[in-house]
C-alpha positions as CSV (number, residue, x, y, z in Angstrom):
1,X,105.0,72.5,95.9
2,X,102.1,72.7,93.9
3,X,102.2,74.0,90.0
4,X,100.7,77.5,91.0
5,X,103.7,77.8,93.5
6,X,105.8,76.7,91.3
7,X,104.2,79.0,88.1
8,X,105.2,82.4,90.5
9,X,108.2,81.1,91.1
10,X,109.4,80.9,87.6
11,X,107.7,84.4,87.5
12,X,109.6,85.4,90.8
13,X,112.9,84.0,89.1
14,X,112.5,85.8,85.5
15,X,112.1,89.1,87.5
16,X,115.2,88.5,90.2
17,X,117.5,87.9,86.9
18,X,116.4,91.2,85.2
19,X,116.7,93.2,88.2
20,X,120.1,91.8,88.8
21,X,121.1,93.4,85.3
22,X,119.3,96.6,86.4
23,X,121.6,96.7,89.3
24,X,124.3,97.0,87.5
25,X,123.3,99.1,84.7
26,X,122.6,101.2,87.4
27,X,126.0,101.0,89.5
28,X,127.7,101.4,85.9
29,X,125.6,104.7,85.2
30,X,126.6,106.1,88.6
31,X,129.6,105.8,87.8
32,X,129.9,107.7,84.6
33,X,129.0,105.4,82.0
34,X,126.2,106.9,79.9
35,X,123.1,105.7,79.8
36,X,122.9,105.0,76.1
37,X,125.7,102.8,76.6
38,X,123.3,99.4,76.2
39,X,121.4,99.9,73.3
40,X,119.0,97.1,72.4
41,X,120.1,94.4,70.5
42,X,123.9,94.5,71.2
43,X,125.6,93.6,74.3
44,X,129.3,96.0,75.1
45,X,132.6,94.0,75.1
46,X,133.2,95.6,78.5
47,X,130.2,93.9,80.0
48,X,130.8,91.4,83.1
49,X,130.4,87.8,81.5
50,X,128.5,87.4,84.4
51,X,125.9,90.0,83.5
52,X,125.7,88.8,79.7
53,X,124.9,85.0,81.6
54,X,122.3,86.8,83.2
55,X,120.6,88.8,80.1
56,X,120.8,85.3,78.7
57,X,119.2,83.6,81.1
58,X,116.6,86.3,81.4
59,X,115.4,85.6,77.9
60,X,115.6,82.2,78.4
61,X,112.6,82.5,81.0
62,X,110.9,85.0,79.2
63,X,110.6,82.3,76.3
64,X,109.6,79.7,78.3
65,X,107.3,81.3,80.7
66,X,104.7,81.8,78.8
67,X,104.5,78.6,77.5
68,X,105.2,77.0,81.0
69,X,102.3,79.2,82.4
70,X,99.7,78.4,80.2
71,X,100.6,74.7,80.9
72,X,100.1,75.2,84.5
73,X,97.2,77.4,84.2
74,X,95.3,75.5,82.0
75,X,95.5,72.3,84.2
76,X,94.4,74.7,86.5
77,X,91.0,75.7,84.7
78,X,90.4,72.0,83.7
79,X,90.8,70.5,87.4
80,X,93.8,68.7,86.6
81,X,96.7,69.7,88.9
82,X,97.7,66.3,89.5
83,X,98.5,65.7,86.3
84,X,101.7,68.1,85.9
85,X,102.3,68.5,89.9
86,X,105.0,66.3,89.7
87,X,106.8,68.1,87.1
88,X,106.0,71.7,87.6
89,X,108.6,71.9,90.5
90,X,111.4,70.4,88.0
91,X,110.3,73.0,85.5
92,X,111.0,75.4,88.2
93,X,114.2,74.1,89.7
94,X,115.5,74.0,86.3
95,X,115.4,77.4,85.3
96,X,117.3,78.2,88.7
């Protein structure tokens, strides 16, 4: 796996975990719960601790992606891929 590969996975990753939580916020709100019922900032008790994991781990990536991606691109830019292509796959299996 090279780092770009490995760069859109993290990407691919980050978005999977927020559309999980989409899901369902969206299965709740068909089912009457109102859509102002997640307001930002403050997760409801009657949340699944599965879906809190998730909203965690969602944040998680979005803190460390940007980071990770300027790491990767920048080796990029400079012609230095072999420098971090052993890692970037770690980086990547990590966050999974």
């Amino acid at each position: 796996m090279t780092p770009i590969q490995a760069l859109l996975g993290f990407a691919a990753w980050t978005l999977l975990l927020i559309a999980g939580v989409f899901l369902y916020r969206g299965m709740r709100f068909l089912t009457g719960t109102p859509i102002n019922h997640w307001p930002r900032g403050n997760k409801p008790a009657d949340d699944a601790p599965f879906v809190k994991r998730l909203e965690d781990a969602h944040a998680n990536c979005l803190e460390n992606l940007p980071v990770f991606a300027v790491l990767v691109l920048g080796a990029t830019a400079l012609g230095r891929q072999d420098s971090i292509a052993a890692l970037a796959p770690w980086v990547l299996y990590a966050r999974i």
